[in-house]
Each structure stands twice: as structure tokens, then as C-alpha cells.
C-alpha positions as CSV (number, residue, x, y, z in Angstrom):
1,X,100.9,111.3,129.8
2,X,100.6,114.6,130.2
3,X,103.9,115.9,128.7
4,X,103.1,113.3,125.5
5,X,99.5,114.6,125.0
6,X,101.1,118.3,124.9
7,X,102.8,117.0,121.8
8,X,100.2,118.8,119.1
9,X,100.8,115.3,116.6
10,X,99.9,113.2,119.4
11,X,97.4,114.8,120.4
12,X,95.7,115.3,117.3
13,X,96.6,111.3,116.5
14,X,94.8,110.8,120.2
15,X,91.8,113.0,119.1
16,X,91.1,110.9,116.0
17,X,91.6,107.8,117.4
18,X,88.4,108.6,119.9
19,X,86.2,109.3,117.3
20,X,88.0,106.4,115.3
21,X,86.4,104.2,118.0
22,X,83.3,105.4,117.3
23,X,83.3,105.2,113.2
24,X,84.9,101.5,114.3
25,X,82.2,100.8,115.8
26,X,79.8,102.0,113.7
27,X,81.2,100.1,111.0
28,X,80.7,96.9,113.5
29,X,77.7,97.6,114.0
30,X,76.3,97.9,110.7
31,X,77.9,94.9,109.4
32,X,76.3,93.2,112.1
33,X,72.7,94.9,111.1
34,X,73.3,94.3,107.5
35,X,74.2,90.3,107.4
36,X,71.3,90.0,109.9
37,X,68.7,92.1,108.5
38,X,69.4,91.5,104.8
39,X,70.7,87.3,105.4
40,X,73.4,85.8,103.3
41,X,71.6,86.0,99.8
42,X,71.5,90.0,100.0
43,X,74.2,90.5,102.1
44,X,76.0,88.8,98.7
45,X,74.3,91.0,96.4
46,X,75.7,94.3,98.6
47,X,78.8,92.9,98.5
48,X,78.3,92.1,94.4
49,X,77.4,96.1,93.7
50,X,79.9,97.7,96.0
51,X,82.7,95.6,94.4
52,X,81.3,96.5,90.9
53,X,81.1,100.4,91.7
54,X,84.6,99.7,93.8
55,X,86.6,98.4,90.7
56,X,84.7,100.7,87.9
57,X,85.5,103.8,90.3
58,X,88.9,103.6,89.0
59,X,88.2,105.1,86.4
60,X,86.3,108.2,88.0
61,X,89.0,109.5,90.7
62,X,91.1,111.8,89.4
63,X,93.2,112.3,92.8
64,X,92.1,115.7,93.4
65,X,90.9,114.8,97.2
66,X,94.6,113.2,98.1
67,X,96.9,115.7,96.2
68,X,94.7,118.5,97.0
69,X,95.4,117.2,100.9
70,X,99.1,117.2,100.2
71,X,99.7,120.6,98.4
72,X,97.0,122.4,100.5
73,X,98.7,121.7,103.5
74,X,102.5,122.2,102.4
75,X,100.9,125.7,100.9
76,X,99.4,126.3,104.1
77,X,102.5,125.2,105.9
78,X,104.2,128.0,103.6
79,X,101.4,130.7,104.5
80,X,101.5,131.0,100.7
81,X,98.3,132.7,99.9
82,X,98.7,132.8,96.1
83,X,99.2,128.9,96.2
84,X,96.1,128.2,98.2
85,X,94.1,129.4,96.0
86,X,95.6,127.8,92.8
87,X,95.0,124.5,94.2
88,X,91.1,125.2,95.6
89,X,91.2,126.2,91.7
90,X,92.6,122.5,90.8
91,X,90.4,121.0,93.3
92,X,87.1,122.9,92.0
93,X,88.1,121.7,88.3
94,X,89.0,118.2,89.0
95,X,85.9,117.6,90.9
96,X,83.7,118.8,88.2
97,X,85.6,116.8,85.6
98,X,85.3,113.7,88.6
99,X,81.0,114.4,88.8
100,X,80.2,114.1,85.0
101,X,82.6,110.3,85.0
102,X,80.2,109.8,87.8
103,X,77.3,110.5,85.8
104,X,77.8,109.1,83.2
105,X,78.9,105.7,84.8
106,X,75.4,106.3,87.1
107,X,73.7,106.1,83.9
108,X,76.0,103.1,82.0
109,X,75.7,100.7,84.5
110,X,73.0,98.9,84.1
111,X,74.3,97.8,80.7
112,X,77.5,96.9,82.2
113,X,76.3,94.6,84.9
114,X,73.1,93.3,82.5
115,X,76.2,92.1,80.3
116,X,78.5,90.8,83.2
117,X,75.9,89.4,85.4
118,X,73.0,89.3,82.7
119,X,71.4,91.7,86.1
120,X,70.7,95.4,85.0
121,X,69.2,95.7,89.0
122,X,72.6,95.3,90.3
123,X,73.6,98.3,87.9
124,X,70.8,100.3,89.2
125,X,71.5,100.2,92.6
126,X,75.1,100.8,91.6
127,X,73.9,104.4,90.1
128,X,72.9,105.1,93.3
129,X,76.6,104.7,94.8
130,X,77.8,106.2,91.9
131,X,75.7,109.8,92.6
132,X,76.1,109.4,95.9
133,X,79.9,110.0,95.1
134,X,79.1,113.1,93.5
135,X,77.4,114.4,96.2
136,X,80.2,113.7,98.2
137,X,82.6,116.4,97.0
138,X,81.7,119.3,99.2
139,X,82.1,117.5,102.4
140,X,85.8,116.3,100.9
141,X,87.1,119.7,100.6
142,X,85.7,120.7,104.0
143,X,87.5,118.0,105.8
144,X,90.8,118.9,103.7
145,X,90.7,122.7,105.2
146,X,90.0,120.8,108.7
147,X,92.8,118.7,108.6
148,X,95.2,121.2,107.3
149,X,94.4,124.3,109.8
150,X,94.6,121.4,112.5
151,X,90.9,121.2,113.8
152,X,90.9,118.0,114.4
153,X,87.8,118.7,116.9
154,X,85.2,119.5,114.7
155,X,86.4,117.2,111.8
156,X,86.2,114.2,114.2
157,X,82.9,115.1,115.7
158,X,81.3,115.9,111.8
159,X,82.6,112.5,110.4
160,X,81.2,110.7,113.5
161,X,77.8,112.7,113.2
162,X,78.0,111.7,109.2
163,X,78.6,107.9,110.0
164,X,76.1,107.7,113.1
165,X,73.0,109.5,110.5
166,X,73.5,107.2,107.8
167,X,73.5,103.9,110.2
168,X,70.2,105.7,111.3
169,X,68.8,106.0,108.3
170,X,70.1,102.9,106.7
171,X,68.5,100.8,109.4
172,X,65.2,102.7,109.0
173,X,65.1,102.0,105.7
174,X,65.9,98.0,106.3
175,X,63.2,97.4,108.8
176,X,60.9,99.2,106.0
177,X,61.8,96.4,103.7
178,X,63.9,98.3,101.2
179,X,67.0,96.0,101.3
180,X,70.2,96.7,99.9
181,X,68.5,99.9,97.8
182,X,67.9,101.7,101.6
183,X,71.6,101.0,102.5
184,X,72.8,102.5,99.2
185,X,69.9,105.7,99.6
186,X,71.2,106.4,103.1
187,X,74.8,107.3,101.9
188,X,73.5,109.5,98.9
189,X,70.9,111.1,101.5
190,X,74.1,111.6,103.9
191,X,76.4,112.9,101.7
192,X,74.0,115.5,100.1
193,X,73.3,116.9,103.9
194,X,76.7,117.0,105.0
195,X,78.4,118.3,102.1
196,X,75.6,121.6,102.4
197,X,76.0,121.7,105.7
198,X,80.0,122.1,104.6
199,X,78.9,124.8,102.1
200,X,77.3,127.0,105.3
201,X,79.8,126.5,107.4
202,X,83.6,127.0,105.4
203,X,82.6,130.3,105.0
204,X,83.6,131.4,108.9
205,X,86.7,129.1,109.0
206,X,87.8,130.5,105.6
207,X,87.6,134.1,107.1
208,X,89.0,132.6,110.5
209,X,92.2,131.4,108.6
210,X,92.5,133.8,105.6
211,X,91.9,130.4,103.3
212,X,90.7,131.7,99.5
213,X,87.2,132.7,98.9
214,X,85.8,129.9,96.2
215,X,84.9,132.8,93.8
216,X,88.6,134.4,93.6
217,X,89.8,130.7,93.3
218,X,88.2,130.1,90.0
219,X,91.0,132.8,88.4
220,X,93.5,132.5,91.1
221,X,96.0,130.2,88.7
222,X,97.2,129.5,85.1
223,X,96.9,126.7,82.9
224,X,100.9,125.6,83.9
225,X,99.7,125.6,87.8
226,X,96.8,124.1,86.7
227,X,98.8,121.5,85.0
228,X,101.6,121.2,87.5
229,X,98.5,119.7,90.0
230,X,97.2,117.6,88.0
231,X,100.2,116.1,86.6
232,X,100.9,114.9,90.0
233,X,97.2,114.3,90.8
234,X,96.8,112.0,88.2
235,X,99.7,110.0,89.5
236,X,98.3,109.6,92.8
237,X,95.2,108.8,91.7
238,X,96.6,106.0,90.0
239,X,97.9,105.1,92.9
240,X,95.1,105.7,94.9
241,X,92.9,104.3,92.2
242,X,94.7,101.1,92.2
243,X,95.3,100.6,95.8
244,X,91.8,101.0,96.2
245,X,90.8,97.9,94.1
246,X,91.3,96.5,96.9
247,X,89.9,94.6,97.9
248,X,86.8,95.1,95.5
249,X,88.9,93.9,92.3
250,X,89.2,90.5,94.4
251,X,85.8,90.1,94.9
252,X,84.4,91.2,91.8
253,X,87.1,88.4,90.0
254,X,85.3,86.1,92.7
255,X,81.9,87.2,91.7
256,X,82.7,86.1,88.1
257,X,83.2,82.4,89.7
258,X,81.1,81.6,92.3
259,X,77.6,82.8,93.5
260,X,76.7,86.1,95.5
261,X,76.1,84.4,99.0
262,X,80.2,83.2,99.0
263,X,80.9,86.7,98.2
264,X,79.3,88.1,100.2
265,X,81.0,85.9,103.1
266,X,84.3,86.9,101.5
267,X,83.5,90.6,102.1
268,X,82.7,90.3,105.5
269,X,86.1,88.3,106.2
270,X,88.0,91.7,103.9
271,X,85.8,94.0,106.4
272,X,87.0,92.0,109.6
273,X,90.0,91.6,108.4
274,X,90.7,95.5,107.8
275,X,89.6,96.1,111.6
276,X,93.4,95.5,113.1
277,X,94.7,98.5,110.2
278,X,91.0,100.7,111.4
279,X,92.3,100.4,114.8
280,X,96.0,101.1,114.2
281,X,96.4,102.9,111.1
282,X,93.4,104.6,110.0
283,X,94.4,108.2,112.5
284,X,98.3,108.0,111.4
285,X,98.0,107.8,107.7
286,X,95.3,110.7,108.0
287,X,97.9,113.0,109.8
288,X,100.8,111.7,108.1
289,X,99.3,113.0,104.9
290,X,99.5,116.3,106.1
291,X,102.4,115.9,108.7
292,X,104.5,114.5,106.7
293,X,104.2,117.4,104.1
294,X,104.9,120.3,106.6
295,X,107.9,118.1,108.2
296,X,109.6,117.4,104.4
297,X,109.7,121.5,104.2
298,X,111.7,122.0,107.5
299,X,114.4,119.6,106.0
300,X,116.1,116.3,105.4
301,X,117.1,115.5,109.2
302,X,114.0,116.7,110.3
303,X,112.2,114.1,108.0
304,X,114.4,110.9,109.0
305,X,114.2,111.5,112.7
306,X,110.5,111.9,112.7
307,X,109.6,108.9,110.5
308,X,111.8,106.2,112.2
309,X,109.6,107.4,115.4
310,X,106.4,107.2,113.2
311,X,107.6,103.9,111.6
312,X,108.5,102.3,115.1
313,X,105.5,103.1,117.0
314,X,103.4,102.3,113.9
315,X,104.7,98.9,113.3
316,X,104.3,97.8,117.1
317,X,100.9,99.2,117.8
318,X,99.6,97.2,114.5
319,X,101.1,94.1,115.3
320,X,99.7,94.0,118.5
321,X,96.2,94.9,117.7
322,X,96.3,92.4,114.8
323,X,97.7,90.0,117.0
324,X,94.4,90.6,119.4
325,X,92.3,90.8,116.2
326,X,93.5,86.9,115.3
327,X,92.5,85.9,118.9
328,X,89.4,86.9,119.3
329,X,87.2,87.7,115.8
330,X,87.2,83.9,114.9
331,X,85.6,83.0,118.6
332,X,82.6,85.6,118.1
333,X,82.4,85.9,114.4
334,X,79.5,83.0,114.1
335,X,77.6,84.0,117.2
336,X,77.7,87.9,116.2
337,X,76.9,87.6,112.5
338,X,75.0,83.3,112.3
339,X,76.4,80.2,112.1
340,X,75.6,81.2,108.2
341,X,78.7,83.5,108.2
342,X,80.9,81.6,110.7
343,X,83.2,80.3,107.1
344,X,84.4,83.8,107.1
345,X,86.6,83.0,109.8
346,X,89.2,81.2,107.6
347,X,89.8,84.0,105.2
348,X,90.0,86.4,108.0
349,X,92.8,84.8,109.0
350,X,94.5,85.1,106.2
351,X,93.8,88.3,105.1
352,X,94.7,89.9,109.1
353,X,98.1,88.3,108.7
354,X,98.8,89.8,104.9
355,X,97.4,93.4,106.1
356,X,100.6,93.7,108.3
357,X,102.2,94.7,105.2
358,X,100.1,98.3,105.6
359,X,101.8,99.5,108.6
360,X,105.0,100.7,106.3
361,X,103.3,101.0,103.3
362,X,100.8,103.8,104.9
363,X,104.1,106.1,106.1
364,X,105.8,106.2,102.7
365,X,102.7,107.1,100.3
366,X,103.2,110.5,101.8
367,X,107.2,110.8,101.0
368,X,106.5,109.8,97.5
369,X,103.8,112.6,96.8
370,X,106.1,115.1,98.3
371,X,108.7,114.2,96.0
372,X,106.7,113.7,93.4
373,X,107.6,110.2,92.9
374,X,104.1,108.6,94.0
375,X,104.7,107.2,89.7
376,X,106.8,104.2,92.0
377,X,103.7,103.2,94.0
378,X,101.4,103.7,91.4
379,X,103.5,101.2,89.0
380,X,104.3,98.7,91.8
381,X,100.3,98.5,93.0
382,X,99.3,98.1,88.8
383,X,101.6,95.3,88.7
384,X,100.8,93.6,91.8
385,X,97.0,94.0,90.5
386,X,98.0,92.6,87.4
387,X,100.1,89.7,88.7
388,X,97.2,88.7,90.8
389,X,94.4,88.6,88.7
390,X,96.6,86.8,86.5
391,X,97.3,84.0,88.9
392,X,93.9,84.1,90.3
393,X,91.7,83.3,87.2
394,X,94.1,80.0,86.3
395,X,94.2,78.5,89.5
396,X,90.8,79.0,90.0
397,X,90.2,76.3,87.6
398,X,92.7,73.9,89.4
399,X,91.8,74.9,93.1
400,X,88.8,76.2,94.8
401,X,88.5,79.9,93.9
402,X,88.8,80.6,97.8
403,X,92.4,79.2,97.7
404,X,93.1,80.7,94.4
405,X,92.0,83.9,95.9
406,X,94.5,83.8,98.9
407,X,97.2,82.7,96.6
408,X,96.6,86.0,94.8
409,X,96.5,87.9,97.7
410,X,100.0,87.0,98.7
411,X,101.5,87.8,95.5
412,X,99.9,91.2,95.6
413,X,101.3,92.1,99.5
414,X,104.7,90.9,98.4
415,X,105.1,93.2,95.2
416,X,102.9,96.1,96.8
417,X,105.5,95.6,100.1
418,X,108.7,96.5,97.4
419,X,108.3,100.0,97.5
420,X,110.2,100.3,100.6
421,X,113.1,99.8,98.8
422,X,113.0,102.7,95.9
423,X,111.8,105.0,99.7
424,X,114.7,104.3,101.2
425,X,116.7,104.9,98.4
426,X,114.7,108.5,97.9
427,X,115.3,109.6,101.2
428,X,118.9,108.8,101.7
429,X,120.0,111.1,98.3
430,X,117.1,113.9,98.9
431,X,118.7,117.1,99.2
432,X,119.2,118.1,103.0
433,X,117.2,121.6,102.7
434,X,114.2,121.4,100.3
């Protein structure tokens, strides 16, 4: 144990998944807190606005955050000075360009859900996700530099501070009968402390690791470097942007057809049901972002050896915990949440068994952004979207929208699952020195 933990990418992996536990159950916990404290009906309506401000925030990511991740760390990897601070430059730009779609879709919702839902309240509590985003952005960047310079440490313990406070202050809010709106004010009141708190404190690590000074990154690049970013940005923020319909496309189609309170049971079985990837998958994919990267620079054989380890041990651990997931969430699921939310069990079920499908899909995201070729999961994730919603809205007329819904689901995995294939095909003709 002691040779494996001297490994620096296990022992980062082994750092984040002890203060993955603790986000975990954080998230557990409030789930719990929330379907107890708000009851079925407002439970729905949560799970009604997230799934609104969910599928409408396509439309407002511009991919800085995950290409900002990829090309910071490579540049990093590089000790490339010049390129560091052409992409805080990209980053800076995006994420104003990112804040006024946030605005302005703060201020457009209530018409949008007052024509949807004929409800302009569900819009108004989605403005409050919506600039809560926004505020958001300063804490990103700060747990980009993190990750990249390898301080796992403090990342972990400011994340787990971030997520303990706005349980705190989410729950205070509930008991002082503010309902979904105190939920929704405790991530915009979070995100607006942490991402100051990020503003005093990148100063010392920016001296500490000669990062760029914000001013001199505002001139650091041209409008081709500019360009060069956020050509690829906007790919993977299509691709980021799709993938993270889901599962809020699924439900907001489901909203469309039957009342909040089913949703809202539906959400719970998505949030359950993501516990198994949480467990598993949630610390890889965050280091393989930046692993990956730095690995892809020191050469083809390098890459191959290291992701058939990463692929074998990812695969395994996931089945397994999934396997323990199926085993025990249906037991406790109506005597933690009610006997009112105990029908979650069954779509649970099904969508544990589908998530498999992430463990590979999480390892090759990062190959494709490397290569700039994240275009192939971008397309595949738009047309398993597509495909979905297309077979979902018919059969929901013929079967119960539940079955309709799983049904769609399936279809989704299997196209989503396909880009494997075009990896594969990447990595065996890549060029052995990049």
C-alpha cells in the first residue's frame, strides 16, 4: 500500500476520493433533507426548475472551464509561460461572453416557463440558478490552477467546505419556510463567497508557481490564439453541453407529460442512480482531464500503456460499486426518503445498469480534446439526444411515459457508447512522438 500511494496519480486519485466521500455524502444528505422537508409536491417543482435551467444552460456554456482545464495543464506540463497566459486570456473572455447569456436568460425566463408551464414562478426561481452560475466563475478558474499545479489538498478541502456551507445554509433557509427559493439562494450565496475568497487567495499560488498575473493576461495573446481556443472550446462545449442534458433533457420532456410530483420521483431515481459513477468515477475523470493531457505529450506508447491500466481498473471498480449500489438503494430508498418516494426504486434500477456505459466513456473525452477531435463526441451525444427525444415523445402516447422514458434512455447509452470505436481507431494511427 505503501509503494502504490507513492505513485503521485494514485495518490492524488486517493486524495479526491476522501473528500469524494464527503461531497457524496453531502449530496445524500441533502436529497434526503430536501424530499423530507419540501414533500413530494415541491420536491417535483425543484426537480421541474433545475431541469429547465439544466436543458436551457446549453445554450450559455461556451466550454471555457473544460478546455481551459485541458490546454492549461498541457501548457503547464510544457512550462510554457507565453501559453499560460493566452489561455487565462481565452478563459477571462469566454467567461464574460458566458455571464451576459446568463443574464440575459436570468431575465427571459419567466416568459419561457409562463409559456411552457403557463408558471412565470418556476422561471423566477430559475434566474436565481441562472446568476448563481455567474457567480460561479471565479471559483472555476481557481480549481483549474489547483488541479493543474497538483494541489489536490486544498482543492479537495475548499470544494468540501463549499458543499458543507451551502447544505448549511440551504437547510436554514428550509426550516425558515422558504422552500425551493432557500435551496436555490444558498448556491448563489455560496458561489459568490467562494469564488472571492478564490480572488484573495490565487494571488500567492500564482507567485508560488509563476502562473500569469490576470492583468498581463488580458494582452498576453492574438486574435488567431484567441481563436485557436475557442475553436476547440466550442467543440467541447458541445459536447459538454450535450452530455450534460442529461439527464435534465429527460425530465424536462417528462415534465411536458406528466405532473411535477412524478418528476420529481424520477430525479431522485437519476440522483441515486448516478451514486455508483460518484463513487467510482467522479476522482478519475477529474485527473484524467489533466493526466491524460501531460501523458499524450511524453508520447504514443506512453499513452497506450497508461490508459489500458486506467481503463482496467476503472471498469472493475465501477462494476462493483454499481453492483453494491443495485443491492442495497432499493431496500432503504422508502424508509430513508417515505414510502411517497419508494416508486423510485424501479427507475433506479434501470438507470444504475445503463450508467455502466460511463466507465469508458469518461477515459476517452480526454483523448479526443487532446487531439482535437472532441467534434466525434460532440456529434455522437447530439444524435443520441436527438434519437431519444424522438422516440420518447411517440411512445409516450402508446406506453406510460415512464416506459417510454427508459426506452429512450437505452437508445441514448448505445449510440453515446459508439465512440469507442472512432478512439480506438485515433490512437492506433496517432503519431508515436507528438
Amino acid at each position: 500500500m505503501k509503494a502504490l500511494l507513492s505513485i503521485p496519480f494514485v495518490r492524488d486519485i486517493a486524495t479526491m476520493q476522501i473528500g469524494r466521500m464527503v461531497l457524496i455524502g453531502c449530496g445524500f444528505l441533502s436529497s434526503i433533507l430536501y424530499a423530507r422537508m419540501l414533500g413530494l409536491g415541491g420536491y417535483g417543482e425543484y426537480a421541474v426548475v433545475l431541469a429547465f435551467t439544466g436543458t436551457f444552460g446549453l445554450f450559455t456554456n461556451l466550454g471555457q472551464q473544460a478546455t481551459t482545464l485541458t490546454f492549461f495543464a498541457e501548457a503547464y506540463g510544457r512550462k510554457d509561460t507565453k501559453a499560460l497566459a493566452e489561455i487565462l486570456q481565452y478563459y477571462l473572455v469566454l467567461s464574460l461572453c458566458a455571464a451576459v447569456l446568463l443574464g440575459l436568460f436570468a431575465l427571459l425566463a419567466p416568459i419561457l416557463t409562463g409559456w411552457i408551464y403557463d408558471d412565470r414562478h418556476i422561471g423566477e426561481l430559475a434566474g436565481i440558478v441562472f446568476v448563481s452560475s455567474i457567480c460561479e466563475l471565479g471559483f472555476i478558474y481557481y480549481s483549474i490552477v489547483l488541479q493543474t499545479v497538483r494541489n489536490i489538498r486544498l482543492l479537495t478541502l475548499l470544494e468540501n467546505a463549499k458543499t458543507v456551507l451551502q447544505l448549511g445554509i440551504a437547510v436554514w433557509f428550509l426550516l425558515q419556510g422558504y422552500g425551493v427559493a432557500g435551496v436555490l439562494w444558498s448556491w448563489l450565496i455560496t458561489a459568490a463567497i467562494f469564488s472571492a475568497a478564490s480572488c484573495i487567495l490565487y494571488p500567492s499560488l500564482r507567485a508560488e508557481h509563476d502562473l500569469p498575473r490576470i492583468g498581463e493576461a488580458l494582452f498576453a495573446g492574438t486574435g488567431r490564439s484567441l481563436w485557436k481556443y475557442t475553436k476547440d472550446g466550442l467543440w467541447i462545449a458541445a459536447d459538454k453541453s450535450i452530455g450534460n442534458l442529461y439527464p435534465n433533457i429527460f425530465l424536462f420532456a417528462l415534465s411536458t407529460q406528466v405532473q411535477e410530483s412524478v418528476v420529481g420521483s424520477l430525479r431522485l431515481a437519476f440522483k441515486l442512480g448516478g451514486l455508483p459513477s460518484s463513487f467510482g468515477l467522479a476522482s478519475v475523470g477529474r485527473l484524467a482531464s489533466s493526466v491524460i493531457p501531460s501523458v499524450a505529450g511524453r508520447g504514443h506508447d506512453v499513452l497506450v500503456k497508461k490508459l489500458r491500466q486506467l481503463a482496467a481498473h476503472t471498469v472493475a471498480m465501477h462494476g462493483i460499486i454499481t453492483l453494491c449500489g443495485l443491492l442495497i438503494v432499493p431496500a432503504l430508498l422508502p424508509v430513508v426518503y417515505g414510502e411517497h418516494f419508494g416508486i423510485a426504486m424501479y427507475p433506479f434500477v434501470v438507470i444504475a445498469i445503463l450508467n455502466l456505459t460511463l466507465s469508458i466513456h469518461i477515459l476517452v473525452t480526454p483523448i479526443l480534446r487532446v487531439y482535437s477531435k472532441i467534434q466525434i463526441a460532440a456529434v455522437l451525444s447530439a444524435i443520441g439526444t436527438v434519437i431519444a427525444m424522438a422516440i420518447f415523445f411517440p411512445l409516450s402516447n402508446a406506453l406510460r411515459p415512464t416506459w417510454a422514458l427508459y426506452i429512450s434512455l437505452l437508445a441514448y447509452h448505445v449510440i453515446i457508447g459508439l465512440v469507442v470505436f472512432p478512439v480506438l481507431r485515433l490512437i492506433r494511427t496517432a503519431p508515436k512522438q507528438r
